[in-house]
C-alpha positions in Angstrom: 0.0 0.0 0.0 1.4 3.1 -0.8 1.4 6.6 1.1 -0.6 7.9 -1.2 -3.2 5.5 -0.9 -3.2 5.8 3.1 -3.6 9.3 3.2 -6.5 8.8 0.9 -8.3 6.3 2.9 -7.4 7.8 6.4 -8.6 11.7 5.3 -11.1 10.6 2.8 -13.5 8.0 4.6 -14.1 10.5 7.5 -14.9 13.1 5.0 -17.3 10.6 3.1 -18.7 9.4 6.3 -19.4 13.5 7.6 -21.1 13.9 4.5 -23.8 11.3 4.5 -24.5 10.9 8.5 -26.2 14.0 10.5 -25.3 13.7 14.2 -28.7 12.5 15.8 -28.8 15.9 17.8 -28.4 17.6 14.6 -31.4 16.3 13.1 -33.3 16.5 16.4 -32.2 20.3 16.7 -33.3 20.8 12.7 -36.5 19.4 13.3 -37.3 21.3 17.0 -36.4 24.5 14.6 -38.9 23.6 11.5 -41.7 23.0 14.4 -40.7 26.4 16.5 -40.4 28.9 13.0 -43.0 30.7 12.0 -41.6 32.6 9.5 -43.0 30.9 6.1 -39.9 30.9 4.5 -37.6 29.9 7.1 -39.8 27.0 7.6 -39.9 26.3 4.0 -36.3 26.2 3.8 -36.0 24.2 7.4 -38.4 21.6 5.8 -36.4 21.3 2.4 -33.7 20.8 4.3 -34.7 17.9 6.6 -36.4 16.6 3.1 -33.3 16.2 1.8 -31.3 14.3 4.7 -34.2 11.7 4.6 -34.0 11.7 0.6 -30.0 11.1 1.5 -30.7 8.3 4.1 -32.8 6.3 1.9 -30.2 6.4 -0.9 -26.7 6.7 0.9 -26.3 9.6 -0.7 -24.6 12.2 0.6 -26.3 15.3 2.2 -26.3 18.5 -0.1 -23.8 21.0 2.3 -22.9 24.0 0.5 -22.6 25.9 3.7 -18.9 25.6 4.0 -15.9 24.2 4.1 -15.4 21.3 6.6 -12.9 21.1 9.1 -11.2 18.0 10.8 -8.8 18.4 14.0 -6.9 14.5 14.0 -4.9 13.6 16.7 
């Protein structure tokens, strides 16, 4: 196995795996914030938004993030 390929695998399943699975708080926060709003489009965009980490679940796909860049501290 070559450096390369170990660098790959150790950074890049993480990154993989933080893109498909929400934390179980995360979710639970997500939806306790669609229930709460009552701004229309807030709620709209808080249910598109939940929509599309259950569409993501059901197909192992990843979740659509374009809210950053992520960040991982390794020790």
């Amino acid at each position: 196995m070559t450096l390369e390929s170990i660098v790959e695998t150790v950074a890049g399943d993480p990154y993989v795996r933080a893109l498909k699975l929400l934390p179980p708080d995360v979710k639970d926060a997500l939806v306790r914030a669609h229930a709460a709003e009552n701004g229309e489009l807030a709620r709209q965009t808080l249910g598109t938004i939940l929509r599309n980490v259950e569409v993501a679940e059901q197909t192992d796909n990843i979740i659509c993030q374009d809210t950053g860049t992520p960040c991982f501290f390794l020790e």
